[in-house]
Backbone as a printed PyTorch tensor [residue, N CA C, xyz], in Angstrom:
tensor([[[ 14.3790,  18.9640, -38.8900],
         [ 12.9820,  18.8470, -38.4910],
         [ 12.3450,  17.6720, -39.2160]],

        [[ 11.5940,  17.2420, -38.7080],
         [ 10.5170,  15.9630, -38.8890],
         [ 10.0630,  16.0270, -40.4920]],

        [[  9.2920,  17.3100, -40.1640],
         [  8.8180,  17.4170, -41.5750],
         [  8.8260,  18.7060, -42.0960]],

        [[  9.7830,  18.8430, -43.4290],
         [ 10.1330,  19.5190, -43.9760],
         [  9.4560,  20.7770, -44.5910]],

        [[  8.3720,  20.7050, -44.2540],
         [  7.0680,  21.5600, -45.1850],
         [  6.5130,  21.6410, -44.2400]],

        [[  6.4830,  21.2770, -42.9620],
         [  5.8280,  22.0010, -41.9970],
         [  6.2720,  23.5170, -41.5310]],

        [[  4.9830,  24.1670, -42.0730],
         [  4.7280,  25.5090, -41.7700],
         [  4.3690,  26.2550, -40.2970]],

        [[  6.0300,  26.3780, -39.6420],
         [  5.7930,  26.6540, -38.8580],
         [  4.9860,  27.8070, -38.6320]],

        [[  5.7260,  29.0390, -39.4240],
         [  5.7730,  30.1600, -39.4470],
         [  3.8790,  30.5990, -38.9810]],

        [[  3.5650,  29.7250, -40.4300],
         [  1.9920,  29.9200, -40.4800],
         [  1.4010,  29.3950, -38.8900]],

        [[  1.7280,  28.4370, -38.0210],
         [  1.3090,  27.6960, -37.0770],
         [  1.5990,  28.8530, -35.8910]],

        [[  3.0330,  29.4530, -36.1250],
         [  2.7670,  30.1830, -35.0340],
         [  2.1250,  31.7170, -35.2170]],

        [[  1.4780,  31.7760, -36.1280],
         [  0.3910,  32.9420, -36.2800],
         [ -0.6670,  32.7550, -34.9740]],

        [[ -1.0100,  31.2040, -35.1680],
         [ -2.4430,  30.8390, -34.3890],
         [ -2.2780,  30.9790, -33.1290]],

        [[ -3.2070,  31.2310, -32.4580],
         [ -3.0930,  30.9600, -31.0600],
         [ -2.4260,  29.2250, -29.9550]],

        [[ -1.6290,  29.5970, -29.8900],
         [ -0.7090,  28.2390, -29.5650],
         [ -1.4800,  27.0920, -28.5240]],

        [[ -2.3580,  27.4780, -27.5460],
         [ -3.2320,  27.6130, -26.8830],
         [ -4.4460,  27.4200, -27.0820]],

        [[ -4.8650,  27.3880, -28.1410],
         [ -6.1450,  27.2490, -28.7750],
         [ -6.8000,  25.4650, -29.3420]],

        [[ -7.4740,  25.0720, -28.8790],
         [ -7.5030,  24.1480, -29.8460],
         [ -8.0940,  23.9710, -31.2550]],

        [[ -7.3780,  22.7950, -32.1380],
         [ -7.4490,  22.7230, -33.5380],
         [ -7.5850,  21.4690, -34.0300]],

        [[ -8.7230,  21.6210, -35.3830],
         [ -8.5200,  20.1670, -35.5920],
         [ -7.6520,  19.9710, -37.0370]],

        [[ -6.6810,  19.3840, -37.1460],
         [ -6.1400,  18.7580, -38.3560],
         [ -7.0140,  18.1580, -39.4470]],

        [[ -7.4850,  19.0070, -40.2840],
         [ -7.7620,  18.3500, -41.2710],
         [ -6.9920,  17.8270, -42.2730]],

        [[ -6.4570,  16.0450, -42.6390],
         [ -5.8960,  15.3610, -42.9030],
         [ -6.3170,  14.8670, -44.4130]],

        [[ -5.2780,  15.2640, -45.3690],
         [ -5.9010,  15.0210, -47.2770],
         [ -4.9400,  14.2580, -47.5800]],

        [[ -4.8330,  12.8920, -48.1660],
         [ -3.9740,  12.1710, -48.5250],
         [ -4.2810,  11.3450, -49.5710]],

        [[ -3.1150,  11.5770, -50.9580],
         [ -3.1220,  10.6340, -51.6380],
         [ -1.7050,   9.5310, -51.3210]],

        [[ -2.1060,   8.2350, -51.3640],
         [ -1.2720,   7.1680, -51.6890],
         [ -0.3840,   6.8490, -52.7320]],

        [[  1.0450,   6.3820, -52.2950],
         [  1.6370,   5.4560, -53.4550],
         [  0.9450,   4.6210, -53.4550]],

        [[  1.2020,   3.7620, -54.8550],
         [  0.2690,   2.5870, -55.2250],
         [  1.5520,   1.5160, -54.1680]],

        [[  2.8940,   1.5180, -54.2170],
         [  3.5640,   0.9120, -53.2570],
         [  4.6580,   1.6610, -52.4710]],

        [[  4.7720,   1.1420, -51.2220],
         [  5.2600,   2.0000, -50.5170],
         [  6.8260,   2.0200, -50.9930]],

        [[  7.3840,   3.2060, -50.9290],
         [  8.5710,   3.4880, -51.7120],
         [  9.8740,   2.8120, -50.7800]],

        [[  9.4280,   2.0910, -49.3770],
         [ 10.4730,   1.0860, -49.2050],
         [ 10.4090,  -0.4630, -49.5750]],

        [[  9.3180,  -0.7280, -50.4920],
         [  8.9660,  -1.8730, -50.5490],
         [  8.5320,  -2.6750, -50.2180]],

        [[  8.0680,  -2.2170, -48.6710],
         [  7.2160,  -3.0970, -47.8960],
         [  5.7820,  -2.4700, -47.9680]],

        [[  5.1370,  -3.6510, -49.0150],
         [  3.4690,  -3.4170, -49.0030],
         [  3.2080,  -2.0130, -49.9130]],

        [[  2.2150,  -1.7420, -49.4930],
         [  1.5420,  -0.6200, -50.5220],
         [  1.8440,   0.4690, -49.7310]],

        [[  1.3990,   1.8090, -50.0600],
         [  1.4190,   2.8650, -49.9810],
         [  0.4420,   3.0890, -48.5970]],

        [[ -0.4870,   2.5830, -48.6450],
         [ -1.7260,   2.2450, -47.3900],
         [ -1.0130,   1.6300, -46.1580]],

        [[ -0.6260,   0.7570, -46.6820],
         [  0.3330,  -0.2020, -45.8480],
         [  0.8580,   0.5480, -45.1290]],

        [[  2.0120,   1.6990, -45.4420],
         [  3.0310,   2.5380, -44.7600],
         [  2.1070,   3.3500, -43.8010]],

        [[  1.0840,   3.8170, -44.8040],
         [  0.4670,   4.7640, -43.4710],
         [  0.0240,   4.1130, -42.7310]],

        [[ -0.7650,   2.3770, -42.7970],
         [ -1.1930,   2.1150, -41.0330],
         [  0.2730,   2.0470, -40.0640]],

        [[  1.4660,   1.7720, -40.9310],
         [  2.5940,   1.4930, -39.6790],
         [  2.3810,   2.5170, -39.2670]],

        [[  2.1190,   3.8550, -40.0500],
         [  2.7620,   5.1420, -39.8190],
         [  1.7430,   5.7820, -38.5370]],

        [[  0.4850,   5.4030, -38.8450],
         [ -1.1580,   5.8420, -37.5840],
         [ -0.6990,   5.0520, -36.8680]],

        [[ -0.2520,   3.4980, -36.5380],
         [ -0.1750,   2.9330, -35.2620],
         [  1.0540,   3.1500, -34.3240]],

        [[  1.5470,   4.3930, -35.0490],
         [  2.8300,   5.3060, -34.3030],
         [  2.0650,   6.6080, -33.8580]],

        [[  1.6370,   7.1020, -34.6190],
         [  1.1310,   8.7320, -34.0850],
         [  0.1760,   8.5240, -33.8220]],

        [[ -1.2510,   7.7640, -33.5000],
         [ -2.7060,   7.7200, -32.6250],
         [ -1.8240,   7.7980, -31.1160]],

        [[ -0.9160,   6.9710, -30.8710],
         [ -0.7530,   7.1070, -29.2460],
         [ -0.0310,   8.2010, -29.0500]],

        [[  1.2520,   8.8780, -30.0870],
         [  1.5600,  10.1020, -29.7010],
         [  0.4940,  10.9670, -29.9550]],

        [[ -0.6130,  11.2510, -30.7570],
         [ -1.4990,  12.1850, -30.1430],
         [ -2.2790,  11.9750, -28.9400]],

        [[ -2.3970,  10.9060, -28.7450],
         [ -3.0030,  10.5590, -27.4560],
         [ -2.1600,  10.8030, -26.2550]],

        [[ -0.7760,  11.2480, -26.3290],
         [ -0.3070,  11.4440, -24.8720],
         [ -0.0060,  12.8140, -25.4520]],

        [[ -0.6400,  13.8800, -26.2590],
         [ -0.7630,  15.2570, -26.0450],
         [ -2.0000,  15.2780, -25.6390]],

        [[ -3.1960,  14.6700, -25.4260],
         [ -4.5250,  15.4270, -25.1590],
         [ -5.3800,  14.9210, -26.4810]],

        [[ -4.6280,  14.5110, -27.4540],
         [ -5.5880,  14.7980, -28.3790],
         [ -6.1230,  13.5940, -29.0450]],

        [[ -7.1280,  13.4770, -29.7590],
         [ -7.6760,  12.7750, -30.1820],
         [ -7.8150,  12.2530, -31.9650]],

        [[ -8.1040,  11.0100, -32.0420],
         [ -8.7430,  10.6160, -33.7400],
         [ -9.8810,  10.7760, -33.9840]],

        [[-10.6270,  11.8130, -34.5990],
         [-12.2830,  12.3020, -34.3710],
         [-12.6680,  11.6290, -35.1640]],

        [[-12.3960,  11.3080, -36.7520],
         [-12.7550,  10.8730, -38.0110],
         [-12.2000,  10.2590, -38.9990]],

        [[-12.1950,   9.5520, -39.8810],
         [-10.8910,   9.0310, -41.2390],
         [-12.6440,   8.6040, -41.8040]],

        [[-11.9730,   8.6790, -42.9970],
         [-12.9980,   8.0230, -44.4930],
         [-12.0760,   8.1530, -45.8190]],

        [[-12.5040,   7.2710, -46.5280],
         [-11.9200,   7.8280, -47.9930],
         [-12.4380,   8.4030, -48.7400]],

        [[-12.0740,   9.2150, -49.6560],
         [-11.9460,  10.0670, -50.5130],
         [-12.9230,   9.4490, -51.5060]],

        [[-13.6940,   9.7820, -51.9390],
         [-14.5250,   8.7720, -53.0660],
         [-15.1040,   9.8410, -54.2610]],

        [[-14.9860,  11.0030, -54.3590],
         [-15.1640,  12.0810, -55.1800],
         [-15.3290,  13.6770, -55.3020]],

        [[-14.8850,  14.0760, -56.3360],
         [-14.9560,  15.8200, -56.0930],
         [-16.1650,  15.8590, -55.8720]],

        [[-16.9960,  16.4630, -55.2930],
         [-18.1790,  17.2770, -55.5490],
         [-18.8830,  18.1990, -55.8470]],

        [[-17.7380,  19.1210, -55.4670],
         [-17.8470,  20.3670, -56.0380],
         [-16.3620,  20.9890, -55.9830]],

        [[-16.2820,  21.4270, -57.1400],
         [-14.5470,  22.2330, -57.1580],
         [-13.9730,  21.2240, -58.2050]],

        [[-12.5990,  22.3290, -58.5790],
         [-11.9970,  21.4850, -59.4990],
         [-11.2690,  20.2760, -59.3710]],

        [[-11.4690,  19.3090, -60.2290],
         [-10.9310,  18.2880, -59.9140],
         [ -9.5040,  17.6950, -59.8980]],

        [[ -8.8490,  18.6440, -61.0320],
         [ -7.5510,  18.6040, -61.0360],
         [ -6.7250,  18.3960, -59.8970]],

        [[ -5.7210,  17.8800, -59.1200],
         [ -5.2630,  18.0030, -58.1390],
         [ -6.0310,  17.7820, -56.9980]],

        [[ -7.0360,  17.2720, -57.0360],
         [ -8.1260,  17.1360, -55.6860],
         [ -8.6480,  15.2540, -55.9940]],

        [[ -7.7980,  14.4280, -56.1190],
         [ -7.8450,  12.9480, -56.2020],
         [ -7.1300,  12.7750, -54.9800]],

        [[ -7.7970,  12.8110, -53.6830],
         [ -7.7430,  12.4030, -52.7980],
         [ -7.7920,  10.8520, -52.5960]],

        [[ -7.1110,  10.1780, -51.5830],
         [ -7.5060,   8.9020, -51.2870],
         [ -8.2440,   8.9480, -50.0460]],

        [[ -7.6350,   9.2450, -48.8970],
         [ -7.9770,   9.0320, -47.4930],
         [ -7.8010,  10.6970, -47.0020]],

        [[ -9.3160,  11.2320, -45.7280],
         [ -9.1900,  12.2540, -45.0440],
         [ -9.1940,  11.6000, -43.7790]],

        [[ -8.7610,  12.3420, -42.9970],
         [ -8.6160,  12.5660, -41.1810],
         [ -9.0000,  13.8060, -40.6030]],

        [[-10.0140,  13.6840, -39.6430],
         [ -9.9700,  14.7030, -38.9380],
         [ -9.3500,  14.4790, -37.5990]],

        [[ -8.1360,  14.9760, -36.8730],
         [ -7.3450,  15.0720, -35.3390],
         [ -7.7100,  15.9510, -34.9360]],

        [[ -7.8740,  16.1540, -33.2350],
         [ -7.8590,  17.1990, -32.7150],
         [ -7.1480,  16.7630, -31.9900]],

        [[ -6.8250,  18.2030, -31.4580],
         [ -5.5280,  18.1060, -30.5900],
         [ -5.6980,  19.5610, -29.8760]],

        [[ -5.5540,  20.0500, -28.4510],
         [ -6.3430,  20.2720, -27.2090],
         [ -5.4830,  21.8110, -27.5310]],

        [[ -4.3580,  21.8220, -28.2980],
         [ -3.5700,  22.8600, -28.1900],
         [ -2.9940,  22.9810, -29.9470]],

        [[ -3.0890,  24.2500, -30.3080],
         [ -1.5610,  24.4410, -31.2280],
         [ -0.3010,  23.6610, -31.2710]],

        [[  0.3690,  23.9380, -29.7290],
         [  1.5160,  23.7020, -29.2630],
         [  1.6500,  22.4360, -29.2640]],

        [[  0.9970,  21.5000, -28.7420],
         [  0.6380,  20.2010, -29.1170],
         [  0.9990,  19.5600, -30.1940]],

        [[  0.3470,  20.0940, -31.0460],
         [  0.6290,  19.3750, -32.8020],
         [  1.8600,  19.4660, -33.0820]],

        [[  2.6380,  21.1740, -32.9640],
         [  4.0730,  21.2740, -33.2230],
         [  4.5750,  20.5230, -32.2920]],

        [[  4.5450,  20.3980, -31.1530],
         [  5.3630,  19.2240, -30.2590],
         [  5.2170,  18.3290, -30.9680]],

        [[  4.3560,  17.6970, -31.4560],
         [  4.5860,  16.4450, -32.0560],
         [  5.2880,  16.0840, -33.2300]],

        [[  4.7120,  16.7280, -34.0280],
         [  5.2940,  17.1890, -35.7160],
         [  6.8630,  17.5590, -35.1460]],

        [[  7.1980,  18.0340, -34.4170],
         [  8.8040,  18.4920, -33.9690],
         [  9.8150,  17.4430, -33.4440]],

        [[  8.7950,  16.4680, -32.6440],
         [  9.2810,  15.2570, -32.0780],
         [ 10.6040,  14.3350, -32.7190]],

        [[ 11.6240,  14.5310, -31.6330],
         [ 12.6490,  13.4190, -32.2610],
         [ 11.8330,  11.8940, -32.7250]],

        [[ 11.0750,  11.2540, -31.7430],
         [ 10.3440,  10.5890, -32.3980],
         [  9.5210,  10.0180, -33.4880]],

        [[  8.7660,  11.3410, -33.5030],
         [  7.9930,  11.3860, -34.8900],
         [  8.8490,  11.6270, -35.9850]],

        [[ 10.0060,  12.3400, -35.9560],
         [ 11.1070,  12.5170, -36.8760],
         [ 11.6880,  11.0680, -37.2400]],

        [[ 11.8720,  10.1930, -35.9880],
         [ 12.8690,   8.9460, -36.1130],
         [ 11.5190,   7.7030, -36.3160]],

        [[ 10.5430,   7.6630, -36.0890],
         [  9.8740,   6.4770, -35.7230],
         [  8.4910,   6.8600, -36.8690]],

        [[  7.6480,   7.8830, -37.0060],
         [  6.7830,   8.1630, -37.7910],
         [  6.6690,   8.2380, -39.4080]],

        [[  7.4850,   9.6270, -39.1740],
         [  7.4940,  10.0800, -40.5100],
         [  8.1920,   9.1110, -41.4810]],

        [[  9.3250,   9.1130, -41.3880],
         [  9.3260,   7.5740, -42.2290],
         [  8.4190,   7.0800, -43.2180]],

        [[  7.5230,   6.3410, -42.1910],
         [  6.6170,   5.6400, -42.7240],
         [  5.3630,   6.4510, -43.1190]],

        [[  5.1750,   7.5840, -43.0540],
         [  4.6430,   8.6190, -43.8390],
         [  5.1980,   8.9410, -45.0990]],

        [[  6.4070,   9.2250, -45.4170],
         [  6.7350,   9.3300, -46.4110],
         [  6.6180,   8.2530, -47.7040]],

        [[  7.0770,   7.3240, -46.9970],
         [  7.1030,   6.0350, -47.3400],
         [  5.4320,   6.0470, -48.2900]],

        [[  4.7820,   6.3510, -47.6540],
         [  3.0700,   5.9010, -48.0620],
         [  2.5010,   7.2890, -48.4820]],

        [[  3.1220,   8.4860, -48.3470],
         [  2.1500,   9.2350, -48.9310],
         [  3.0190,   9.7370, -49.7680]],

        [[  1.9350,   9.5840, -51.1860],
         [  2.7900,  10.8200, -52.6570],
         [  2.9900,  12.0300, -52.0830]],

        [[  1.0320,  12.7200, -51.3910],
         [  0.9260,  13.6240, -51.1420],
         [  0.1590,  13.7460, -49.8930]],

        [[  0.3810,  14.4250, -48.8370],
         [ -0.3720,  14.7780, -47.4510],
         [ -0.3800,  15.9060, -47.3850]],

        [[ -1.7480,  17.1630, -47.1950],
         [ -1.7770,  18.0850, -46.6940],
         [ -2.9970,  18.1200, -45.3800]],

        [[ -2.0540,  18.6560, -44.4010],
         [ -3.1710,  19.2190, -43.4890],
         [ -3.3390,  20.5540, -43.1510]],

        [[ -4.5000,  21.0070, -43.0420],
         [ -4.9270,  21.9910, -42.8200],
         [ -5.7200,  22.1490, -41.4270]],

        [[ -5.0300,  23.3770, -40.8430],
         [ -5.0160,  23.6160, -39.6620],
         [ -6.5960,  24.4470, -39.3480]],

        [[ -7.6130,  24.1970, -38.6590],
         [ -8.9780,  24.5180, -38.5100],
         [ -9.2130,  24.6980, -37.2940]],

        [[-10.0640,  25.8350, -36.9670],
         [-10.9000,  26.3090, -35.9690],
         [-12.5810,  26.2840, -35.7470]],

        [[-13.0720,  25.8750, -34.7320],
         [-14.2490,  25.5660, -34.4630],
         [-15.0360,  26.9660, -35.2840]],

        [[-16.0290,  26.5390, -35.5180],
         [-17.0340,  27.7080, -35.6660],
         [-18.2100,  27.1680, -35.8940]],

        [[-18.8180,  26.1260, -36.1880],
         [-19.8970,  24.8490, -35.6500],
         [-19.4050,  23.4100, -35.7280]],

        [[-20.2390,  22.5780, -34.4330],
         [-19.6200,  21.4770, -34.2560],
         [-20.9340,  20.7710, -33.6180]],

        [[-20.9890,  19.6430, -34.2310],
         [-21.8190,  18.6900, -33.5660],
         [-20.9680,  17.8060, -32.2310]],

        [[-19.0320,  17.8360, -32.3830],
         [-18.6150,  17.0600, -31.7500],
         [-18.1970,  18.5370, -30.7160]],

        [[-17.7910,  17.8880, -29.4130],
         [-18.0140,  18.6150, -28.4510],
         [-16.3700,  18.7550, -27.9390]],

        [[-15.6090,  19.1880, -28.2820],
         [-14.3640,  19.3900, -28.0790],
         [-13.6620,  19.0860, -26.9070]],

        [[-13.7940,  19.4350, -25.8350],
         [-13.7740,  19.8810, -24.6420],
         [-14.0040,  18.2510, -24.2070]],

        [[-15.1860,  17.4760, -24.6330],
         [-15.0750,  16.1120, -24.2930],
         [-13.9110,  15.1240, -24.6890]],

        [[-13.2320,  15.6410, -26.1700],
         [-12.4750,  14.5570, -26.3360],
         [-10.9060,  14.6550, -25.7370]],

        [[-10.6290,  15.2660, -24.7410],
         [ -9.5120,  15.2780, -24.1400],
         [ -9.2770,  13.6270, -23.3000]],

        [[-10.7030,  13.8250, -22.9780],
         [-10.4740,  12.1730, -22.3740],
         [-10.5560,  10.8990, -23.2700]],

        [[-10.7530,  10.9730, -24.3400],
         [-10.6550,  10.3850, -25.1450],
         [ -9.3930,   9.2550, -25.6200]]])
């Protein structure tokens, strides 16, 4: 599998069917561990591979910013660099992708490559200024 720490188990609790947005936590190598460029570096190869595979599931890039401080909570372990918010129209979706010979052969890679650490966390609507349902066409 693509990625090794992907929790399926937990993924297929959710409604497969449902849509979700990826909330995306990433700290950087200072260089990317194949040597080409920085740690940043790897992840744009790595987004200008997976924006179009989420885009031919339905789903969308809602948000990215960096990380610029705790605010509240402990700080230990919470030195974030860069967040993402994805949505993506389905459950099933994300694991298709995350499962992808592709994303296995062509992505992750260059994810690894650039991130020390990536966690995403899998989220359900419960208020939204963005309108879900619109960004399929997206």
């Amino acid at each position: 599998m693509a990625v090794n720490m992907l929790n399926i188990e937990g993924l297929e609790r959710l409604d497969a069917n449902a849509p979700v947005v990826m909330l995306n936590l990433m700290r950087f190598h200072a260089h990317s561990r194949d040597g080409d460029g920085s740690g940043w570096d790897a992840y744009l190869r790595y987004s200008a591979i997976t924006v179009p595979m989420i885009r031919a599931r339905g789903g969308t890039l809602l948000w990215t910013g960096e990380a610029k401080a705790v605010a509240l909570g402990p700080h230990d372990g919470n030195d974030w660099d860069f967040v993402a918010l994805v949505y993506y129209p389905t459950v099933a979706a994300f694991i298709d992708m995350m499962t992808s010979e592709a994303y296995e052969t062509q992505a992750d890679p260059h994810r690894v490559n650039g991130c020390a650490e990536h966690v995403i966390i899998a989220t359900n609507e419960a208020y939204s200024k963005f309108r879900m349902s619109s960004h399929r066409d997206s």
